[in-house]
N, CA and C atoms as a LAMMPS dump frame, in Angstrom:
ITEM: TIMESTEP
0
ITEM: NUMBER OF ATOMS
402
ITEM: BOX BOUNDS ff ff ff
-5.0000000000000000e+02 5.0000000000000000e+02
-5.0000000000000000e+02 5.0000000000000000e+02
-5.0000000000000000e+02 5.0000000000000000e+02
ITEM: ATOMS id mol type element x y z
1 1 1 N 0.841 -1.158 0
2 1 2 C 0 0 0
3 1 3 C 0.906 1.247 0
4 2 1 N 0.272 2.294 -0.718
5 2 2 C 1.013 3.802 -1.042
6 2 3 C 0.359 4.825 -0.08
7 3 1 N 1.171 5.073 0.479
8 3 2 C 0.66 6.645 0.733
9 3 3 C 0.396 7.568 0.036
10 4 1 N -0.614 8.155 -0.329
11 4 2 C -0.801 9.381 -1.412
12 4 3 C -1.045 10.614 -1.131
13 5 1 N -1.554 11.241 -0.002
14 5 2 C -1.565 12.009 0.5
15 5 3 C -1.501 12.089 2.378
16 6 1 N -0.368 13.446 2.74
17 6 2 C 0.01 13.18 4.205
18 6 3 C -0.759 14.834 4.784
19 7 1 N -1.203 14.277 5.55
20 7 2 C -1.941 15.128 6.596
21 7 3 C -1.098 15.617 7.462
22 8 1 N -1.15 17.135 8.04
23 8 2 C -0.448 17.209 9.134
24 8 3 C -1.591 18.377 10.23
25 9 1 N -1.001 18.938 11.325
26 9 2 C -2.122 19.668 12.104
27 9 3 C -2.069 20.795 11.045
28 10 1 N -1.062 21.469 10.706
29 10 2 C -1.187 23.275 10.458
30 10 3 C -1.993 22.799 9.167
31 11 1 N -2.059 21.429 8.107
32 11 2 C -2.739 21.461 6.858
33 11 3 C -3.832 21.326 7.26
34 12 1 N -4.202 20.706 8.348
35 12 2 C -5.72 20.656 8.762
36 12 3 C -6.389 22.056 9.061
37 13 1 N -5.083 22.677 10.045
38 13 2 C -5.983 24.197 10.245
39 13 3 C -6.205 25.07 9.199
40 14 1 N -5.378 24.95 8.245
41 14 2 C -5.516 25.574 6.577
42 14 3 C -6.734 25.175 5.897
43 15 1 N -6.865 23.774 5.98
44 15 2 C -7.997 23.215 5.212
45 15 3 C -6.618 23.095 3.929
46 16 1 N -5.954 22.551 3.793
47 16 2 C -5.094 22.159 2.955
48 16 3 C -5.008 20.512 2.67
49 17 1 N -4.101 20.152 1.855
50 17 2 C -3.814 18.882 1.555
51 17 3 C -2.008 18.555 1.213
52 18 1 N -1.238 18.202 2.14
53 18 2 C 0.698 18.278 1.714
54 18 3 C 0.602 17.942 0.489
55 19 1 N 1.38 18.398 -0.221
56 19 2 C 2.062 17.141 -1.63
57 19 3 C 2.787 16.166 -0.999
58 20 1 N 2.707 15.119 -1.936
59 20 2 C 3.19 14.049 -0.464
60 20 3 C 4.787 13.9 -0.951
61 21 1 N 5.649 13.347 0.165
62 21 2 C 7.375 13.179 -0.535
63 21 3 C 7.36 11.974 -1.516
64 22 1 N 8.173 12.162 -2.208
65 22 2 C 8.644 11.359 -2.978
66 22 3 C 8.444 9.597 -3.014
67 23 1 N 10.006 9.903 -1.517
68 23 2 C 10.645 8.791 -1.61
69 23 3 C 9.292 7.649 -0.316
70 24 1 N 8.302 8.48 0.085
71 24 2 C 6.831 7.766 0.864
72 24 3 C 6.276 6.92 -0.338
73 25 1 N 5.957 7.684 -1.376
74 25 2 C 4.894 6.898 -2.805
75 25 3 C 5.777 5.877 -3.227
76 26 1 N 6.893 6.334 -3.992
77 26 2 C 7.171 5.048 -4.621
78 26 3 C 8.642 4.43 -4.311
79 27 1 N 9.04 4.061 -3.042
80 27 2 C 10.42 3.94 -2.942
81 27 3 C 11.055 2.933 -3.824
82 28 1 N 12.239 3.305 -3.974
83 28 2 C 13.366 2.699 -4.99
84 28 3 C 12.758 2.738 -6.422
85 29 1 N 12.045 3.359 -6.524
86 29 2 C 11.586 3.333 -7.92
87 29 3 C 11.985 4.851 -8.826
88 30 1 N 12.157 4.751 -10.204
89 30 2 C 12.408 5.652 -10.672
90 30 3 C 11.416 6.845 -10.899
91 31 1 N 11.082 8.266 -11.109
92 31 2 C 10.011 9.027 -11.144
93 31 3 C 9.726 8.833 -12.464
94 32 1 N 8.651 8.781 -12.651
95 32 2 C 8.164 9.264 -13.969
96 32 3 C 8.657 10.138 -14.838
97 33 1 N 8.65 11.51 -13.694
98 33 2 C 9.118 12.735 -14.472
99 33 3 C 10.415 12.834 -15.204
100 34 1 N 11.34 11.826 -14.622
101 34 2 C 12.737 11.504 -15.587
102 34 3 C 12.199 11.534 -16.867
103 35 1 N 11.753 10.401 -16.868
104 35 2 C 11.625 9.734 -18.165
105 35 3 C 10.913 10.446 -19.505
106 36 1 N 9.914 11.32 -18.778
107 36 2 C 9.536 12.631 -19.719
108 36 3 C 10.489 13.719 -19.926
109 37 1 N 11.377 14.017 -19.036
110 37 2 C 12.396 14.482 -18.917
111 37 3 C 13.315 14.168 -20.573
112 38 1 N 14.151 12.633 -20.224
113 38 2 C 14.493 12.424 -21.326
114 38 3 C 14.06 12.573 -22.464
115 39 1 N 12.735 12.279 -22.907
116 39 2 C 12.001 12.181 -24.21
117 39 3 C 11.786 13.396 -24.78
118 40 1 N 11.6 14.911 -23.688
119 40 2 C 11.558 15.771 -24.231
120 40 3 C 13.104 16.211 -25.124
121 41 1 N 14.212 15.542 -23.976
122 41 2 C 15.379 16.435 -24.71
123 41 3 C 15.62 15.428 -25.792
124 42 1 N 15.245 14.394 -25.823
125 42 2 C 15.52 13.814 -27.375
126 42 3 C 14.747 14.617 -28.853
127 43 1 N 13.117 14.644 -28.323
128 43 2 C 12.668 15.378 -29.314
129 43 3 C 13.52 17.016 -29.172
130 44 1 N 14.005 17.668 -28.504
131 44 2 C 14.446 18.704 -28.319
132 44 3 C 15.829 18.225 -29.594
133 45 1 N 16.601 17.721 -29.547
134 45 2 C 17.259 17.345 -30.052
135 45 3 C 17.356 16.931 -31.506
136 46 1 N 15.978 15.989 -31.45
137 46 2 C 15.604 15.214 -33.436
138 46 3 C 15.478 17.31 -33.711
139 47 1 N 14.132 18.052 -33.082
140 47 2 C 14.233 19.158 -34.156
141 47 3 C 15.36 19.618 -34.159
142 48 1 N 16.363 20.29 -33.133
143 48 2 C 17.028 20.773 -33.765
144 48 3 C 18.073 20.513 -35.104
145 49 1 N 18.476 18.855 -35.01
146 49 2 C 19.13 18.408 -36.15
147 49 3 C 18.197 18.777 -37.383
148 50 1 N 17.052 18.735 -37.293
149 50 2 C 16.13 19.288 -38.1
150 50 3 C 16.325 20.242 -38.944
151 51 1 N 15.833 21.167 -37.794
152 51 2 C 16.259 22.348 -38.281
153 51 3 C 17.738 22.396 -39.333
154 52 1 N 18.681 22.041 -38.697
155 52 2 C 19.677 22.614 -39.589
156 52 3 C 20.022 22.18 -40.51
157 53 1 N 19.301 20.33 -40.969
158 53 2 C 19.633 20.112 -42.068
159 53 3 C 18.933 20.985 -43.119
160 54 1 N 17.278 21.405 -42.661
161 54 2 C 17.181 21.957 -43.315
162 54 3 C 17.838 23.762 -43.667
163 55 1 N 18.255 24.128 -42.916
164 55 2 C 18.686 25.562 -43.179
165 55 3 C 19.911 25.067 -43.97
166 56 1 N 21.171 23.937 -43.502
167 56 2 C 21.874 23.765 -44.821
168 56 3 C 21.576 23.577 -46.023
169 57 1 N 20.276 22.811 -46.357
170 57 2 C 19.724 22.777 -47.709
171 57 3 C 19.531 24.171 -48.503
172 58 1 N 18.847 25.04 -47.21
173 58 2 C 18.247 25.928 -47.799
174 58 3 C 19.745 27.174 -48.716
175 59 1 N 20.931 27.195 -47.798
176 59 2 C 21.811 27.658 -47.853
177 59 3 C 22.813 27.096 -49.186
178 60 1 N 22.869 25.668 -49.327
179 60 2 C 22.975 25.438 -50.26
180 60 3 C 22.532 25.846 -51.614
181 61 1 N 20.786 25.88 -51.573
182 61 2 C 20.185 26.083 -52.696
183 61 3 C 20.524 27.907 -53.251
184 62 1 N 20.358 28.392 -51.929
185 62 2 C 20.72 29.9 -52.45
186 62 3 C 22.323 30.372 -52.739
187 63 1 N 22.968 29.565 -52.453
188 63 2 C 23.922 29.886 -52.902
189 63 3 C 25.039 29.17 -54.588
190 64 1 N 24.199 28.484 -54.496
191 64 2 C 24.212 27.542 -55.877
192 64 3 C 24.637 28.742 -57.318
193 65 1 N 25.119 28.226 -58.492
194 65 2 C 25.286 29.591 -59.218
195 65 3 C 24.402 30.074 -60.01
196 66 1 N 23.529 29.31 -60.02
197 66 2 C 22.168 29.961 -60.787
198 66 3 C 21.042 31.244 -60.191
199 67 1 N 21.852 31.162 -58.651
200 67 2 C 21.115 31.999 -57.89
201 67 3 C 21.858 32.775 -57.102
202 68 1 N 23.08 32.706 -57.673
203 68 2 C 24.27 33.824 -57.146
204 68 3 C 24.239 35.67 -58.11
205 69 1 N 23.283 35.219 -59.292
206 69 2 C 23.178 36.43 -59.971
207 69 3 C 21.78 37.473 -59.605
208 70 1 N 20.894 36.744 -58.561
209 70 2 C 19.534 36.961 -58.153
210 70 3 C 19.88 37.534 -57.238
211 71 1 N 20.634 36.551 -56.026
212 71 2 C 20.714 37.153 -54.586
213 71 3 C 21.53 38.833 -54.775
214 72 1 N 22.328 38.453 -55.352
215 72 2 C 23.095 39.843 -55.868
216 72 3 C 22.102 41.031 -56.289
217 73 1 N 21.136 40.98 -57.268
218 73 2 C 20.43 42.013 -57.251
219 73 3 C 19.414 41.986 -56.485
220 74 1 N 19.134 41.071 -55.804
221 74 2 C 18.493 41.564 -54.426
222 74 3 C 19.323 42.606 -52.982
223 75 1 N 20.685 41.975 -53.497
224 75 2 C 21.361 42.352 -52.253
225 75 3 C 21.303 43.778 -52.766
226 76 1 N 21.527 44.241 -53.755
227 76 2 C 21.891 45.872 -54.111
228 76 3 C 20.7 46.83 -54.659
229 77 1 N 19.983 46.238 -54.753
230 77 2 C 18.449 47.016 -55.546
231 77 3 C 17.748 47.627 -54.74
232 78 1 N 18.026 47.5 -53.673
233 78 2 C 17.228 48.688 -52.085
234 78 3 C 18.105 50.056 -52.144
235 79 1 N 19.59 49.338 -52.204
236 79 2 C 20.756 50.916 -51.753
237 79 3 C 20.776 51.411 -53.512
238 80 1 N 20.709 50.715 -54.466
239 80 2 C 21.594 51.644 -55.682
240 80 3 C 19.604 51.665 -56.64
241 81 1 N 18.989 52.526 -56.245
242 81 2 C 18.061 52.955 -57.277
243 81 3 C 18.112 54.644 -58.057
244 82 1 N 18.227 53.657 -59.11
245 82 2 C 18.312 54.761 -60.12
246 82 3 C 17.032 55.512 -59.89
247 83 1 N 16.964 57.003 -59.764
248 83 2 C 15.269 57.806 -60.294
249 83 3 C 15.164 58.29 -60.782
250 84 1 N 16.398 58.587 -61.39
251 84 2 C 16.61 59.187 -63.152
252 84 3 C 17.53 59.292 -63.684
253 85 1 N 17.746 59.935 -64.983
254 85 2 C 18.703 59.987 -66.211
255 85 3 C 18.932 61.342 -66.397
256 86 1 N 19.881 62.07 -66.695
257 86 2 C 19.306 63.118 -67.496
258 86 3 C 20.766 63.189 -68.374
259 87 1 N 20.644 62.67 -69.322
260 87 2 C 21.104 62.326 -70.882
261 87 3 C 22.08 63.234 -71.681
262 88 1 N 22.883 63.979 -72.094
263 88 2 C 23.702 64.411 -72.45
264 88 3 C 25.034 63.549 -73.333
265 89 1 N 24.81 64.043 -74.581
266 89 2 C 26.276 63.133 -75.232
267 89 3 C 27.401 63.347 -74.302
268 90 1 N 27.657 64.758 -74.569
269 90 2 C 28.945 65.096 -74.095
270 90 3 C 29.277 64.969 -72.327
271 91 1 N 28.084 64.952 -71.878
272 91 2 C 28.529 64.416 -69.896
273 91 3 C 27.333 64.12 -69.443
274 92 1 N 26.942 63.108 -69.528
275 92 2 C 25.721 62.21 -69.183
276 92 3 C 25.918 62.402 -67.705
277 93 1 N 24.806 62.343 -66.712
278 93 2 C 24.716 62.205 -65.462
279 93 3 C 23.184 61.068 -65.339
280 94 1 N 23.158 60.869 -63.682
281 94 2 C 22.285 60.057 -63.344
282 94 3 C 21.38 60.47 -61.971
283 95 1 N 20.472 60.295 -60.939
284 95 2 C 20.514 60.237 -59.921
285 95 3 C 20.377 58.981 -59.203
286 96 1 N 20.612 58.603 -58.651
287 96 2 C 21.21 57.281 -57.832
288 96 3 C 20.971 57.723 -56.276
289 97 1 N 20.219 56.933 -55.817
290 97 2 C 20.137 57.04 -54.217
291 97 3 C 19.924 58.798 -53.724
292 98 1 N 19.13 59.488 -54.494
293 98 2 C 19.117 60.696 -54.325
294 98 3 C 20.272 61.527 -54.497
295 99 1 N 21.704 61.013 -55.382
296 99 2 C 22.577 61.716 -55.653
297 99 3 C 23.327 62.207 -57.088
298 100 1 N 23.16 63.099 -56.862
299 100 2 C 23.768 63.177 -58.888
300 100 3 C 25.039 62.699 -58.863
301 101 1 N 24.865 61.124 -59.909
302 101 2 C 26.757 61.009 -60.141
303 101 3 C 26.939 61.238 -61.826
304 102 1 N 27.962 61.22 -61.978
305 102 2 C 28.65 60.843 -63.643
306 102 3 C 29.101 59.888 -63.772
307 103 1 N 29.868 59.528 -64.77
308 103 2 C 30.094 58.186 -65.077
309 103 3 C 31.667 58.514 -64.172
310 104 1 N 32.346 57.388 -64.117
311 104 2 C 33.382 57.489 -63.379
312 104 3 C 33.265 57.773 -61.899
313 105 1 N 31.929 58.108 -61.02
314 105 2 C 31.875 58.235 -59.806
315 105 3 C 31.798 56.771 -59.434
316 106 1 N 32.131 57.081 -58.018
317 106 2 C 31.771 55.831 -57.285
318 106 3 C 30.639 56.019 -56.23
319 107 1 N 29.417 55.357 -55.859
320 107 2 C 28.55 55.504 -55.003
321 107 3 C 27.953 54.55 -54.348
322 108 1 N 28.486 53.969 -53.17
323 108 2 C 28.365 53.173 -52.025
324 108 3 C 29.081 52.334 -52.463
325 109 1 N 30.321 51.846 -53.146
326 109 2 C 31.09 50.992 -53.583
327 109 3 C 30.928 50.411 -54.638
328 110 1 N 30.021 51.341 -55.249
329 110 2 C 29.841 50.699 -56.729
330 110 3 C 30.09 51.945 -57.72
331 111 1 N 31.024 51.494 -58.868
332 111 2 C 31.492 52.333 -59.78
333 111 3 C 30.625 52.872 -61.117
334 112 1 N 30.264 53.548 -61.709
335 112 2 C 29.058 54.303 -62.503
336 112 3 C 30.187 53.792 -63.38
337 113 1 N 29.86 53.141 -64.765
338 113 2 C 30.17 52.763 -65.804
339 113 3 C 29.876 53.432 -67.044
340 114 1 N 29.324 53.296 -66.743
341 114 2 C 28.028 53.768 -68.446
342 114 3 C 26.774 54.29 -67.762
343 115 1 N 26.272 55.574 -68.406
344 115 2 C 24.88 55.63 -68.652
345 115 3 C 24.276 56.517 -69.973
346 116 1 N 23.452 55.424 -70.029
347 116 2 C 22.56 55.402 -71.809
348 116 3 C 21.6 55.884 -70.912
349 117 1 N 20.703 56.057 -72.591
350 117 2 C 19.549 56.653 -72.091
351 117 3 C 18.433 56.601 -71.075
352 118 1 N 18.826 55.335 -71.157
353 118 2 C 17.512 54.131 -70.096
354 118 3 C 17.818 54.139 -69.1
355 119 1 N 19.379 53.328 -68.838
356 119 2 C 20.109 52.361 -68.267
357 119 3 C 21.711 52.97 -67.619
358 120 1 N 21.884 52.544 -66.721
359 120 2 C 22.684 52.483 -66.222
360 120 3 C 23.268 51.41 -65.655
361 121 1 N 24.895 51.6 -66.038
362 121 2 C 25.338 50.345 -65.886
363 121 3 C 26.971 50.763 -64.625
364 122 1 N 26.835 49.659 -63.081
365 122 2 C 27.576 49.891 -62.758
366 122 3 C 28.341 48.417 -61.855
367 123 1 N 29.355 48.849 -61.365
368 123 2 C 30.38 47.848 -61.063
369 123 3 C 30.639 47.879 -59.927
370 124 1 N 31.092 45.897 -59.199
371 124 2 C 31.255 46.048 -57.962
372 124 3 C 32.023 45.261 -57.658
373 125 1 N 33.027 45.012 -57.285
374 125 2 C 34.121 43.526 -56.98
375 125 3 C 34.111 42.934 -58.486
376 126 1 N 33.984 43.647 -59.508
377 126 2 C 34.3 42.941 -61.107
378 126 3 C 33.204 42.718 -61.439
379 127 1 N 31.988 42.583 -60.985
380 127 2 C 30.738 42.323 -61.467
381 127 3 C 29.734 43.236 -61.719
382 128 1 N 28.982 43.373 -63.349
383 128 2 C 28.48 44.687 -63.621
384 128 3 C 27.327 43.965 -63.717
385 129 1 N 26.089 45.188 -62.633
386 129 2 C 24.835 45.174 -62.978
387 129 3 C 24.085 46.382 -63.605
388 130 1 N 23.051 46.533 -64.436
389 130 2 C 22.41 47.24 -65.333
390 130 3 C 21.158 47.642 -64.144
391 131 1 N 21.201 49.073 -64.164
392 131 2 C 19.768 49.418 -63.24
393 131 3 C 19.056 50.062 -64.389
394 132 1 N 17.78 50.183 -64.43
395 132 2 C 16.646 51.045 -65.333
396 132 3 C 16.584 52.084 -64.159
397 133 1 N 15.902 52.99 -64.856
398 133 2 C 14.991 53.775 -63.915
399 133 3 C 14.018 53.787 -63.426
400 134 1 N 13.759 54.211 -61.779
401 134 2 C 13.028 53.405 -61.128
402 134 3 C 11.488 54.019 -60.795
């Protein structure tokens, strides 16, 4: 037989009920609560391996080279927008990020190449992207 709940005077004058000890309910036996214990940190564990196989996949896929020319104009198409042209044979200018450049400026680390009528074309670590106007 188990003891399941222990009475004492001050729980009586409370109108209470003890939690009962431990090692009264089930001696030499292991708690339950271990064992949920463990199972949580295993599942704690399966997701996180989870997780990161998938974030390596995902890291993989974006960095792959078919999507090294995308991420790139994602990475630069917030800071370098063109909002206009204004056209001249002899000294073409642009505005860029609210700034008038010419060709040969540099603006946020990217070098003004060319600009045509449309288009502007500029350079960054060797790699040239074409902005329109925006």
């Amino acid at each position: 037989m188990t003891l399941r709940y222990m009475l004492s005077d001050t729980d009586l004058a409370r109108g209470e009920i003890a939690k009962p000890d431990k090692h009264l309910v089930c001696p030499n036996k292991k708690t339950v609560a271990s064992k949920k214990r463990t199972r949580l940190w295993r599942t704690r564990l399966l997701l996180l391996f989870v997780a990161n196989v998938i974030l390596w996949i995902a890291l993989y896929y974006l960095l792959s080279d078919e999507n090294k020319k995308e991420i790139w104009r994602l990475a630069t198409s917030s800071r370098l927008q063109v909002t206009g042209i204004i056209y001249n044979a002899e000294r073409p200018s642009a505005i860029i990020g609210g700034k008038v450049v010419y060709e040969g400026d540099v603006i946020k680390g990217c070098k003004v190449v060319k600009i045509n009528k449309e288009t502007v074309e500029l350079e960054k670590k060797g790699r040239r992207i074409t902005r329109k106007v925006y």
